[in-house]
C-alpha positions in Angstrom: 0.0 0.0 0.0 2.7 2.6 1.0 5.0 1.4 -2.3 2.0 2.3 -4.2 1.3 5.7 -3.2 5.2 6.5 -3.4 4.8 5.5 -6.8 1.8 7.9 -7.6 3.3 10.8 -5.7 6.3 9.7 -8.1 3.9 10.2 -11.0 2.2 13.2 -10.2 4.5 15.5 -8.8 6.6 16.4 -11.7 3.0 16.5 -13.8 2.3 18.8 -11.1 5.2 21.1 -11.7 5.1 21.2 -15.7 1.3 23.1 -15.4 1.0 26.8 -15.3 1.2 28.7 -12.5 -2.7 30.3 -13.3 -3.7 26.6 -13.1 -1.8 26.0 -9.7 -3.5 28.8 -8.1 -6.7 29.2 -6.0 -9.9 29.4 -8.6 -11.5 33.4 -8.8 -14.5 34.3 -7.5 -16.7 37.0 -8.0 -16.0 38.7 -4.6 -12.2 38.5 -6.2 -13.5 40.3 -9.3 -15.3 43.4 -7.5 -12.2 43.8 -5.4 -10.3 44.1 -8.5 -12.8 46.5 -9.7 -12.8 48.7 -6.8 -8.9 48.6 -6.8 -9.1 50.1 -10.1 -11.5 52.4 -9.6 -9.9 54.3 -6.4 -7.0 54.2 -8.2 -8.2 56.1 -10.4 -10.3 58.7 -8.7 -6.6 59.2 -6.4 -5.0 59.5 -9.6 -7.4 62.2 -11.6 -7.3 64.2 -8.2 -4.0 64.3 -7.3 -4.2 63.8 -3.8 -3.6 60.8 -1.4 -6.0 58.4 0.2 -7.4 58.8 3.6 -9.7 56.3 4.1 -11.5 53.7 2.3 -14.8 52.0 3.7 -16.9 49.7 2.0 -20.7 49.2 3.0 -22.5 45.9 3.5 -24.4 43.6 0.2 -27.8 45.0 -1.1 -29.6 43.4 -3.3 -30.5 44.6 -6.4 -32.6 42.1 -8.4 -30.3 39.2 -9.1 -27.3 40.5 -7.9 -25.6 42.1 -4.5 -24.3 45.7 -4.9 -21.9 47.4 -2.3 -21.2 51.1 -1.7 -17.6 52.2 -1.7 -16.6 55.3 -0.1 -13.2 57.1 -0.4 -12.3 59.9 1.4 -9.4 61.7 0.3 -6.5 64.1 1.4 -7.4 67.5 1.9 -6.2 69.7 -1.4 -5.2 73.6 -2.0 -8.2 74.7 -2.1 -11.0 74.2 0.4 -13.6 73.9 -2.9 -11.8 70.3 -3.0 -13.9 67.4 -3.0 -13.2 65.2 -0.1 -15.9 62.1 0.1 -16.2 60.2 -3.1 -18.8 57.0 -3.4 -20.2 54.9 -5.9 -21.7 51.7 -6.7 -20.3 48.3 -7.2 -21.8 45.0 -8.2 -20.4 42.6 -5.8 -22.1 38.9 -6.9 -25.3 37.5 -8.1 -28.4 36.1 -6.2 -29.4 32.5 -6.9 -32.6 33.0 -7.9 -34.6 29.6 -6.6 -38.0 29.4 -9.1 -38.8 26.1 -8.5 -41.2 26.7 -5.1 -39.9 24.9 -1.7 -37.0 22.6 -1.4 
């Protein structure tokens, strides 16, 4: 019995090595997606303004029909000027609803 899984170990390890990394790695999920999407949102709102990041929040799930949608909000540096926006926020789909039609389980 041990011989046997030595020999599969044996087997599958360099298999196991000769895959892509992207295959080797933990699978995405949506909740990876809207973090992405966030990321490159914020960065882009710090970028237009100019100005550095104070804090970043990020509300609980609604829904919204068949999906979940979170509120970010960013509050930035203040600027020069005191006409400088400070609290940004918008809207982010964060995953879909399983939507059950069939009646009781």
């Amino acid at each position: 019995m041990n011989r046997r899984n030595f020999i599969f170990g044996a087997v599958v390890l360099p298999l196991a090595a000769s895959l892509p990394p992207s295959l080797l790695s933990a699978p995405r999920d949506e909740y990876d997606d809207f973090l992405e999407r966030v990321r490159h949102k914020v960065t882009a709102i710090v970028r237009r303004e100019g100005r550095g990041l104070h804090k970043m929040y990020i509300d609980p799930p609604r829904a919204d029909g068949r999906r979940y949608v979170r509120t970010v909000h960013i509050f930035l540096d203040p600027g020069p000027s005191l006409l400088d926006k400070l609290h940004f926020q918008f809207d982010e789909v964060s995953g879909s609803r399983l939507a059950w039609e069939g009646g009781c389980i």
